[in-house]
C-alpha positions in Angstrom: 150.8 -11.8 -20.7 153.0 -8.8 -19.2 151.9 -5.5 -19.6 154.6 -5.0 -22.2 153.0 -7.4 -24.1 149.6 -5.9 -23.7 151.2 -2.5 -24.9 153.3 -4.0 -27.4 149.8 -5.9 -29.4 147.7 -2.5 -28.6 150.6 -0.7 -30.8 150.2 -3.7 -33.5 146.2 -3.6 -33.9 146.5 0.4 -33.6 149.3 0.6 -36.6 146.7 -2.1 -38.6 144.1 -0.1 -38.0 145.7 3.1 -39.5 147.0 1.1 -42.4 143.8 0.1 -43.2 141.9 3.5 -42.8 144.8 4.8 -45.1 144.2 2.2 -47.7 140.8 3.2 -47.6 141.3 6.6 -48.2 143.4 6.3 -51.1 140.5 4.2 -52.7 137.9 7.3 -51.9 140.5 9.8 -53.2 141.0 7.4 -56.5 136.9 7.4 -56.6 137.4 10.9 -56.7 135.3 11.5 -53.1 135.7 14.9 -51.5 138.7 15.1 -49.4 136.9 16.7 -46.5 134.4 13.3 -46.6 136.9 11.3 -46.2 138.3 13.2 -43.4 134.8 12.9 -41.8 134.0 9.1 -42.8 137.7 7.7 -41.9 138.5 10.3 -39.2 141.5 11.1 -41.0 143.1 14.0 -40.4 142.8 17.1 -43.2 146.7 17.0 -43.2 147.2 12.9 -43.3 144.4 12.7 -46.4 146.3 15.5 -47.9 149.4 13.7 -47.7 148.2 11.0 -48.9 146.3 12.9 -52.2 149.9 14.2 -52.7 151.2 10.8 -53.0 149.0 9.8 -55.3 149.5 12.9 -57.2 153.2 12.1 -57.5 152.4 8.2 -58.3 150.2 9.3 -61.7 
């Protein structure tokens, strides 16, 4: 396996990995948990939980 490779399945499991913190956040948020606990419990950033509490807002 090349180093491209390496890089290429490091970008893969790091994209996953965000997905799935995202997913998780928008659960919390639905839960109605404190943004700024998220943002401490996912490791979020404020702005990305934000975002994603906006696009929630716009889904309902």
């Amino acid at each position: 396996m090349g180093l491209d490779e390496q890089e290429e399945i490091m970008e893969i499991v790091t994209s996953w990995q965000q997905e799935a913190l995202e997913k998780v956040a928008v659960n919390l948020l639905r839960e109605g948990i404190a943004a700024e606990v998220i943002v401490r419990v996912t490791g979020l950033t404020v702005e990305q939980v934000q975002q994603l509490q906006a696009q929630l807002s716009q889904e309902n």
